[in-house]
PyMOL commands that place a pseudoatom at each C-alpha (Angstrom):
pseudoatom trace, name=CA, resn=UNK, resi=1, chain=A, elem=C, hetatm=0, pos=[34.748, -93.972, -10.710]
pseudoatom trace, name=CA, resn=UNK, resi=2, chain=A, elem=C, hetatm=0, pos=[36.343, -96.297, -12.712]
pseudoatom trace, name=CA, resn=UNK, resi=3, chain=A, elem=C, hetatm=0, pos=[39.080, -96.193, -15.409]
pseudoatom trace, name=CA, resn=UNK, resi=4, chain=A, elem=C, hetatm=0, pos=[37.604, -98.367, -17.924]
pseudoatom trace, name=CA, resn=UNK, resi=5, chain=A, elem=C, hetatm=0, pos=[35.370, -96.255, -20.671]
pseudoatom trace, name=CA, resn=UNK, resi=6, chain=A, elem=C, hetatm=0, pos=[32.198, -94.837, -19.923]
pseudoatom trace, name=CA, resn=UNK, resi=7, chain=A, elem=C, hetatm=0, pos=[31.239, -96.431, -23.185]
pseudoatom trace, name=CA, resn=UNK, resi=8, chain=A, elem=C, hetatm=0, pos=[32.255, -100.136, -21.634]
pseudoatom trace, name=CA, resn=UNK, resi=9, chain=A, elem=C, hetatm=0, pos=[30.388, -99.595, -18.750]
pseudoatom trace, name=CA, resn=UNK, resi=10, chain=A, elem=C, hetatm=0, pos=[27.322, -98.703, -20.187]
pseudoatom trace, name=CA, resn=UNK, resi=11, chain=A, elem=C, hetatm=0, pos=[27.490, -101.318, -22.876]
pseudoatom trace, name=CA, resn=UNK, resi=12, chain=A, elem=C, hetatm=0, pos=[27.796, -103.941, -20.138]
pseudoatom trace, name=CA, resn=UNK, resi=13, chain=A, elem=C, hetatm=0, pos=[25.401, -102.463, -18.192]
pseudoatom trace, name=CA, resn=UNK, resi=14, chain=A, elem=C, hetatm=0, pos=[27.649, -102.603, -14.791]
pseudoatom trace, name=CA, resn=UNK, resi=15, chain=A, elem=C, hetatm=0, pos=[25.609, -99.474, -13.694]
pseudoatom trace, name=CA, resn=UNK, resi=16, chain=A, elem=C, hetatm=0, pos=[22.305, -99.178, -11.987]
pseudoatom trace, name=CA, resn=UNK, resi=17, chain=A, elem=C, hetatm=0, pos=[19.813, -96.665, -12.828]
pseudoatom trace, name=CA, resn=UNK, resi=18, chain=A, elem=C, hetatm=0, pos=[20.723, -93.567, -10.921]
pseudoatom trace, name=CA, resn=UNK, resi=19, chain=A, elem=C, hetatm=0, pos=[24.623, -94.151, -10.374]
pseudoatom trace, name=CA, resn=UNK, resi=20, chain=A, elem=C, hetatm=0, pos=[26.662, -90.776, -11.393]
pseudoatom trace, name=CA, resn=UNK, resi=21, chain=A, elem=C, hetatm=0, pos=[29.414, -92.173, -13.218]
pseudoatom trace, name=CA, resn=UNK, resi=22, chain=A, elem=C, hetatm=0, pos=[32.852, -90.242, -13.548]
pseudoatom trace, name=CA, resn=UNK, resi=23, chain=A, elem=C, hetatm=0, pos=[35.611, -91.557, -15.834]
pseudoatom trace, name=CA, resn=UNK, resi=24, chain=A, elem=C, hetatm=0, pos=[39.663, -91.645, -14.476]
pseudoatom trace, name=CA, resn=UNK, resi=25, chain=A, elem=C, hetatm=0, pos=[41.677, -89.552, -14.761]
pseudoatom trace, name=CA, resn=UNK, resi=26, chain=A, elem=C, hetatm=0, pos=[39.693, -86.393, -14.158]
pseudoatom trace, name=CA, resn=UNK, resi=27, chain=A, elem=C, hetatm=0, pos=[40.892, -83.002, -13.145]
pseudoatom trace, name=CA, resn=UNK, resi=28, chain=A, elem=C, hetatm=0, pos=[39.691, -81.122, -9.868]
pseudoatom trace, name=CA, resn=UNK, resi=29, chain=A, elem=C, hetatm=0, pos=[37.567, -79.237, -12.078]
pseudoatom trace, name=CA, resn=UNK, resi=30, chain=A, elem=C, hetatm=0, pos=[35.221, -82.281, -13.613]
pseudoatom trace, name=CA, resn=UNK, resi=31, chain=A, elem=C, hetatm=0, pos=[35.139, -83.949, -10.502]
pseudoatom trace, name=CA, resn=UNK, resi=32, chain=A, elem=C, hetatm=0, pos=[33.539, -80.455, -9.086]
pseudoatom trace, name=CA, resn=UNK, resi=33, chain=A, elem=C, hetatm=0, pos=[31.194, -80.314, -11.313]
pseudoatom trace, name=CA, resn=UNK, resi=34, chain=A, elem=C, hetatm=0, pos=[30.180, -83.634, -10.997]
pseudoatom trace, name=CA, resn=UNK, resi=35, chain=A, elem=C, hetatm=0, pos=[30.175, -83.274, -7.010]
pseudoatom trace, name=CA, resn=UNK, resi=36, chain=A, elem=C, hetatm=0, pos=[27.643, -80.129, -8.086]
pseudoatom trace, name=CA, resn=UNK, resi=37, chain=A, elem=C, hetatm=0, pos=[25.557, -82.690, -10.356]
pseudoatom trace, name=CA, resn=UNK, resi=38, chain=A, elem=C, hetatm=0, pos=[24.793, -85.243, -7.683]
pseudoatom trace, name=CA, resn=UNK, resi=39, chain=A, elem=C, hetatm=0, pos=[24.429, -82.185, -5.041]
pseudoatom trace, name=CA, resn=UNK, resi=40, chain=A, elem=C, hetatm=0, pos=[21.158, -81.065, -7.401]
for i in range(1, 40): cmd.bond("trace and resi %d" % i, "trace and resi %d" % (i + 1))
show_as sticks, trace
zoom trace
């Protein structure tokens, strides 16, 4: 989780291959559905 951009992140490439990503601030419901995401 991070509050910087998705877009910065993935420019600088701070993320490995396979890390679920989710961008603050988030409501209850996107951070379900990315719980669900990583669950499958």
């Amino acid at each position: 989780m991070s509050g910087y951009t998705a877009n910065a992140i993935a420019h600088h490439e701070v993320l490995d291959k396979g890390v679920h990503f989710i961008q603050k601030p988030f409501s209850m419901g996107d951070l379900g559905k990315k719980i669900r995401e990583v669950m499958e």
